[in-house]
N, C-alpha and C positions, 0 to 999 in steps of 0.2 A: 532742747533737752540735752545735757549731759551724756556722754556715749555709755556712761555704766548703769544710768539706770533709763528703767521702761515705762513707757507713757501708760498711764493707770485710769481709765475713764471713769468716773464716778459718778454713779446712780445720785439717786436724792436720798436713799434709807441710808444708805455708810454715810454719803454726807454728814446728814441729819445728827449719827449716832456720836461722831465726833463733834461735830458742831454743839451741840445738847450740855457736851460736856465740858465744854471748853478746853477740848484738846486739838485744835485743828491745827497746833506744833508738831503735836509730834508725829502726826501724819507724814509732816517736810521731812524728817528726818530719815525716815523709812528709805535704807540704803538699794532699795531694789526698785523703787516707785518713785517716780513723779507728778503727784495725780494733776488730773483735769477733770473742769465740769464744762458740758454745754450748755448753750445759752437756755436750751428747755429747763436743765436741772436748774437753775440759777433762775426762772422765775417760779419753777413749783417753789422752790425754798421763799420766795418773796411770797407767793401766793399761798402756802400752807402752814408756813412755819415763820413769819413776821419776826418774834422773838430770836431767831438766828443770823438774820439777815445784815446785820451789824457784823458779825463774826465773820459771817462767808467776806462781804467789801474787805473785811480789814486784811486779809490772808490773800485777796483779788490785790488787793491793790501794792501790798507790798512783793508780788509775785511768789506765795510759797504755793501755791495754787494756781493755773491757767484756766484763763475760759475758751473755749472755741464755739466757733459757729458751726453748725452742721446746715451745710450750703452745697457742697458739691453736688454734679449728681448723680452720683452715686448714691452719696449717705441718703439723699432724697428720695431716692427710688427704695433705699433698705427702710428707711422712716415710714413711708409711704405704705409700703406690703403692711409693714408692722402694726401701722394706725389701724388700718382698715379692717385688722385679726380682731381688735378693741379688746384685745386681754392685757395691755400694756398701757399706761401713761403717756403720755408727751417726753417724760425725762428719759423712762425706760427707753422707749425707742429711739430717743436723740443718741443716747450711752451707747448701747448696742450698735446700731449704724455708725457712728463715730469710730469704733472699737472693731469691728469689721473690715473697714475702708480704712483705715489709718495705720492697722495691726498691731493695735494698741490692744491690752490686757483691758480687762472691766471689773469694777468693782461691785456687787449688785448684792441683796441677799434676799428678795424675792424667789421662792422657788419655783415657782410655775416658769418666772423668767431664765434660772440657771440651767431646769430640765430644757428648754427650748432653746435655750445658747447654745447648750451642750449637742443638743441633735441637730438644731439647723445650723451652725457654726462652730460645727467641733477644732478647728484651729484656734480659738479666740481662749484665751486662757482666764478663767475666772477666781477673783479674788472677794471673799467676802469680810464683813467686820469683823469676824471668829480667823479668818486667817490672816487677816492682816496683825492682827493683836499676837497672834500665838508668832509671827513672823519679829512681831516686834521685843517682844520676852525673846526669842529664839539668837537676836543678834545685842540682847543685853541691853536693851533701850526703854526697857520695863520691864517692873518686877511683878511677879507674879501677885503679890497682898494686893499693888496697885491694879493691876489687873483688873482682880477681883472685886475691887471696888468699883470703879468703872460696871462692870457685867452686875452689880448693885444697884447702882444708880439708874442702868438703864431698865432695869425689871422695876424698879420702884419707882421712877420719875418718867419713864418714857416711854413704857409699852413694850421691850426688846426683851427678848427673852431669849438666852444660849440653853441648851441640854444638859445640864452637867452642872455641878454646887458651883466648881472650882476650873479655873483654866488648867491647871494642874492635874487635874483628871484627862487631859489630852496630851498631855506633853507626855 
């Protein structure tokens, strides 16, 4: 990683939500992040979401994206607690344990998961689709119309739904 920006662990949902749309560019760009998926995220998206799975290799394989393994053990013992709570996934818990032991940021938008970040690992700094995007308008990397379409597509095509008409309504 770059010394200016922070390793950004990523769930399967933010995944997803770029992947869906075929923005997993300008994810790269994002002057504050570097993301990462572990190998759990990377086979839910093979094993839920087939139709993405082309996009995630293409962005793997030309490095805008890293994968890591959560092997330590550490991360195994944080995977491990986390498994056996069973309010979380395989990706979730890889993210999380990843993002704990490495003091990487996370990216998740599950809330049941951000309340529980938040209380059992309140140092881990959490990032979701809704902030990353208002992150991304915020350093002039997207316009708000596009935004807006994008937070369209996913309420209409994908099941995502932000609070608000307009990203514009937060800023």
């Amino acid at each position: 990683m770059s010394g200016t920006r922070k390793c950004l662990i990523t769930d399967t949902s933010v995944l997803i939500n770029f992947l869906a749309i075929d923005q997993i560019d300008l994810l790269v760009r994002h002057p504050d992040f570097e993301f990462v998926v572990t190998d759990h995220v990377r086979e839910e998206v093979t094993d839920y979401y087939p139709e993405q799975v082309s996009r995630l290799d293409a962005a793997l394989s030309k490095g805008a994206i890293a994968q890591r393994s959560v092997n330590t053990p550490e991360e195994l013992e944080i995977f491990a607690a986390l498994s056996i709570e069973k309010r979380f996934g395989a990706g979730e818990c890889a993210a999380i344990a990843a993002a704990v032991i490495r003091g990487c940021s996370i990216a998740i938008d599950d809330r049941a998961a951000i309340k529980h970040i938040a209380r059992i690992y309140p140092q881990i700094h959490i990032e979701t689709t809704e902030t990353i995007v208002v992150g991304m308008i915020r350093y002039n990397l997207l316009e708000v119309a596009h935004a807006d379409a994008f937070k369209k597509e996913w309420e209409t095509k994908h099941r995502f739904r932000l609070p608000y008409a307009s990203f514009s309504d937060i800023l």
